[in-house]
C-alpha positions in Angstrom: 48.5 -21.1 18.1 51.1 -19.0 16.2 51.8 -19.7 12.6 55.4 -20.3 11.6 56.2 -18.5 8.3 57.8 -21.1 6.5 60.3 -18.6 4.0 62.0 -22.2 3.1 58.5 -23.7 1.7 57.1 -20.4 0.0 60.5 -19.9 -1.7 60.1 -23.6 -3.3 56.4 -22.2 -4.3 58.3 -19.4 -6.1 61.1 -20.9 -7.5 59.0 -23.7 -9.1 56.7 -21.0 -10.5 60.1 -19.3 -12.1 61.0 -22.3 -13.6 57.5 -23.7 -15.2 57.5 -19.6 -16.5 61.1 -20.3 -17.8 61.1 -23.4 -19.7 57.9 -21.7 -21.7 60.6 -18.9 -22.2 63.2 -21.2 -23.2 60.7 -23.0 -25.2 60.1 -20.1 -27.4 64.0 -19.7 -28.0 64.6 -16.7 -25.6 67.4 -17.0 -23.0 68.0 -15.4 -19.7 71.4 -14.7 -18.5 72.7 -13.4 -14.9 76.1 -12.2 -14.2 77.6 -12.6 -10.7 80.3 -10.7 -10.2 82.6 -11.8 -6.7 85.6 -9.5 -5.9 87.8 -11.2 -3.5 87.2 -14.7 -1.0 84.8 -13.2 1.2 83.5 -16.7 3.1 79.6 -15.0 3.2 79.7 -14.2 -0.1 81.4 -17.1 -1.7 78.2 -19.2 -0.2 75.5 -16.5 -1.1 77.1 -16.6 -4.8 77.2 -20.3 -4.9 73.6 -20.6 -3.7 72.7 -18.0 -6.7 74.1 -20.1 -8.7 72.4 -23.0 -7.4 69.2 -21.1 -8.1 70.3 -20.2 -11.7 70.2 -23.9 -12.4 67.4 -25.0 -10.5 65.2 -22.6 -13.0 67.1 -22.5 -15.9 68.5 -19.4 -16.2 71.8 -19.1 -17.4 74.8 -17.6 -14.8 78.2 -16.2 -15.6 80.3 -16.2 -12.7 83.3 -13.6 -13.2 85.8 -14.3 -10.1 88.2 -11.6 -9.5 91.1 -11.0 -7.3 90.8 -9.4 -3.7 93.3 -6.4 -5.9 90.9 -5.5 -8.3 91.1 -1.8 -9.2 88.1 0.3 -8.7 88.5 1.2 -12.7 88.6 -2.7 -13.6 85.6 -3.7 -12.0 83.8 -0.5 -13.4 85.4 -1.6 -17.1 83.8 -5.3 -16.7 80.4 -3.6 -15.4 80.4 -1.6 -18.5 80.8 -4.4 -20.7 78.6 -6.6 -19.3 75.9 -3.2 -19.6 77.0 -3.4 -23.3 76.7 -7.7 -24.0 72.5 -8.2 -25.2 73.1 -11.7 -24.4 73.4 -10.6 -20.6 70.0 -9.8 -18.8 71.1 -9.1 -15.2 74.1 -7.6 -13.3 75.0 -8.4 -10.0 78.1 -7.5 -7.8 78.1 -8.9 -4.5 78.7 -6.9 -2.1 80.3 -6.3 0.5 83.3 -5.1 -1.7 86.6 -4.6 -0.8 87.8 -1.0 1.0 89.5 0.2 -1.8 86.5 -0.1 -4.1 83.6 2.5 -3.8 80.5 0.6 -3.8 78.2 3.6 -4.6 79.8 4.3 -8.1 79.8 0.4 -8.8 75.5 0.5 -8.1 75.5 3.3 -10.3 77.6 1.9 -13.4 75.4 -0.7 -13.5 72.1 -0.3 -16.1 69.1 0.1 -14.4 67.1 -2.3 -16.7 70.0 -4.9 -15.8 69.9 -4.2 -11.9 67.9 -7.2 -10.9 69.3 -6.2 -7.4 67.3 -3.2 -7.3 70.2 -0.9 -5.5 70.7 1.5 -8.3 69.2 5.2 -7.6 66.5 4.6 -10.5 65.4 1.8 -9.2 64.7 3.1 -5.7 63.3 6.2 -7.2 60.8 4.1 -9.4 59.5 1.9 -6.0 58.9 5.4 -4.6 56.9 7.1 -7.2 55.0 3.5 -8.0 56.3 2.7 -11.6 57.4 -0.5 -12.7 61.0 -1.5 -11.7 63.4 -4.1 -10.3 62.6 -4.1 -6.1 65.2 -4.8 -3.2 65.1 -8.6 -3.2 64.9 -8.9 0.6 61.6 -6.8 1.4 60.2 -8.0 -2.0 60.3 -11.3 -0.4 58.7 -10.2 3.2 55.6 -8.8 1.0 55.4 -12.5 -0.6 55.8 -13.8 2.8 52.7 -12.3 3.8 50.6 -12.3 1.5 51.1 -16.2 1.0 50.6 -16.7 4.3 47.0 -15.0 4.1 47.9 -11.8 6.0 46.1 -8.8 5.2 48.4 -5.5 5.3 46.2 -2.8 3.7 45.0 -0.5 6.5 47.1 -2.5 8.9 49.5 -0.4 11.4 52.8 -1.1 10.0 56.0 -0.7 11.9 60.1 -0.8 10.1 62.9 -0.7 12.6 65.6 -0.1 10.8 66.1 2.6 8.3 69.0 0.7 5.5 68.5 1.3 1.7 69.1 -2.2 1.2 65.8 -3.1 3.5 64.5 -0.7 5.9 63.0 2.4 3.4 62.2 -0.1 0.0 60.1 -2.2 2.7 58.4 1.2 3.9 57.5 1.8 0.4 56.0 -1.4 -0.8 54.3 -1.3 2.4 52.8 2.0 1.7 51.7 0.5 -2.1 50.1 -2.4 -0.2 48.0 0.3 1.7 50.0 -0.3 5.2 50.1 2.8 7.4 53.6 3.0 8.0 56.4 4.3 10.3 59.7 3.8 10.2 62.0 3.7 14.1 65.5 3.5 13.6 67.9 4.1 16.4 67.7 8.1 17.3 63.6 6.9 17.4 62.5 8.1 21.3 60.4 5.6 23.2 61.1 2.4 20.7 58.8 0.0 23.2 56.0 2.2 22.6 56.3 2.5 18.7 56.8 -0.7 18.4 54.3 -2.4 20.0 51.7 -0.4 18.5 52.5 -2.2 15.2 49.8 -5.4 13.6 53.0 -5.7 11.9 56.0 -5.9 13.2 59.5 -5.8 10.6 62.5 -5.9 12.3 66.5 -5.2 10.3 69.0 -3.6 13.1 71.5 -6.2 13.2 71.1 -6.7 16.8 71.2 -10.0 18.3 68.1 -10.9 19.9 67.1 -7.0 20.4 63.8 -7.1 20.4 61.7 -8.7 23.2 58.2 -9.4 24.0 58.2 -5.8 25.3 58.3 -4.6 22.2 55.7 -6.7 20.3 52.0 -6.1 20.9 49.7 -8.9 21.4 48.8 -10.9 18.2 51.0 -8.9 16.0 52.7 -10.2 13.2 56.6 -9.9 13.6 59.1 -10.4 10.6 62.7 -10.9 11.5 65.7 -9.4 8.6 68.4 -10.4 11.2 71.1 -13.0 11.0 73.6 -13.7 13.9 75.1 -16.5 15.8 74.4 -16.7 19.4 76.7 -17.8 22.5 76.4 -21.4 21.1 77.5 -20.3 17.8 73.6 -21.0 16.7 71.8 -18.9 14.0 69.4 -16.5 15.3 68.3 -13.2 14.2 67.0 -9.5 15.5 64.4 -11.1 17.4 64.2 -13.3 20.7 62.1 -15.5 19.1 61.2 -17.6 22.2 60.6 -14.3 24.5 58.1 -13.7 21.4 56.8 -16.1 20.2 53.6 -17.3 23.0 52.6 -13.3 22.3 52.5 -13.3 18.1 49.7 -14.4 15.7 52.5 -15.2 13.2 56.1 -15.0 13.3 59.3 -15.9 10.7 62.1 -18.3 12.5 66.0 -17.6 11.6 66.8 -19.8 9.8 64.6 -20.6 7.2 62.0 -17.6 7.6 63.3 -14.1 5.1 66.6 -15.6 3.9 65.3 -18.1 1.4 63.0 -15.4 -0.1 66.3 -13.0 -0.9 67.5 -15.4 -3.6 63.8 -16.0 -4.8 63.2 -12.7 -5.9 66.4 -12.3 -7.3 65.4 -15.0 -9.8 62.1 -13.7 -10.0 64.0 -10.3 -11.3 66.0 -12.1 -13.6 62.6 -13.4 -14.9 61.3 -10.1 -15.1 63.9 -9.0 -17.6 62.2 -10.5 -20.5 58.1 -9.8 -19.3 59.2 -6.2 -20.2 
């Protein structure tokens, strides 16, 4: 019988964790504030900033939402980062990205503080996960370590296999991998004989951004197979890098789209917020 990883359920686990943690914070007078900073009417991201802010509420933390026109200058946007860097009563910074053309969304990662970048994006923070000290962690593969480990799946000494190489999740999930004690490889698309790579995985994490890509060809029996993807099919349906029902007879446990790795994105965002006052 495969076991459905249930992102929506373990993300309730973790935000009602936050939030008991947070009214003892609040308790004892301290405060924690996020900025969300939206450039532009992008559809996606008005709804992922909203959902933030839904979060915010739901566990108390406190959000500032700056809305800026789709004109913003490059030199505005780093002026409000700056200041936001500079205000003690702000714990975290986050501009949503994507960000419009104009704007260079490299220098905007790295104006930001690294002991406010509860996104984890910012070259410090990526060079902490790598050497093992203490930092803020890409949200998205933060949350597929919680969704394994709650579901009761072992990954030290386990055969570990990434497809897909972004900063945002394919080399911060290698690395908290490798600190669980996963053997790991990361494919990616100049990898030669994918089929064969993959399927030698126990573990199975796919982010290409290719609809329904991966097969049961691809997926040894009883692995474990994590899906990062996020499309609409030909009936305009959600689905992700997977083809869950090719898959999903051969896996031990598998994440659905919707409702498996998104929920856990905004989760670990709030446990980051969080994580600005345990320092």
């Amino acid at each position: 019988m495969v076991q459905i990883i249930d992102g929506k359920l373990i993300s309730k686990q973790i935000k009602d964790e936050l939030k008991e943690e947070v009214g003892k914070i609040r308790a004892a007078g301290e405060q924690i504030c996020l900025a969300v900073v939206q450039v532009g009417e992008d559809p996606a991201s008005t709804v992922y900033v909203n959902n933030k802010k839904k979060a915010c509420a739901y566990i108390g933390i406190e959000s500032k939402a700056f809305e800026l026109p789709e004109a913003t200058t490059e030199e505005e946007l780093v002026n409000l980062v700056e200041q936001l860097n500079a205000d003690s009563g702000v714990n975290g910074i986050l501009v949503q990205l994507p960000l419009p053309s104009h704007i260079d969304e490299d220098k905007i990662i790295r104006t930001i503080s690294p002991d406010k970048d509860v996104d984890g994006f910012h070259p410090s923070s990526v060079g902490r996960l790598w050497i093992g000290e203490k930092g803020f962690v890409s949200c998205t593969p933060a949350g597929i370590i919680q969704l394994l480990k709650r579901s009761g799946i072992e990954i030290e000494g386990k055969e570990c296999v990434v497809i897909g190489r972004s900063n945002i999740v394919g080399k911060p999930m290698a690395a908290l991998l490798l600190r669980e004690n996963g053997t790991v490889t990361v494919a990616h698309s100049r990898t030669k004989d994918l089929k064969k790579v993959a399927k030698r995985a126990d573990i199975l994490i796919v982010a290409i951004g290719k609809k329904q890509f991966i097969d049961s060809e691809y997926v040894k029996e009883g692995a474990v197979v994590i899906d990062v993807g996020m499309h609409r099919d030909e009936n305009r349906k959600l689905c992700g890098d997977v083809n869950y029902m090719d898959v999903a007879d051969k896996v031990s446990a598998i994440t659905p789209v919707p409702g498996g790795v998104g929920p856990m994105t905004i989760a670990m965002l709030m446990n980051n917020c969080v994580e600005t006052v345990r320092k």
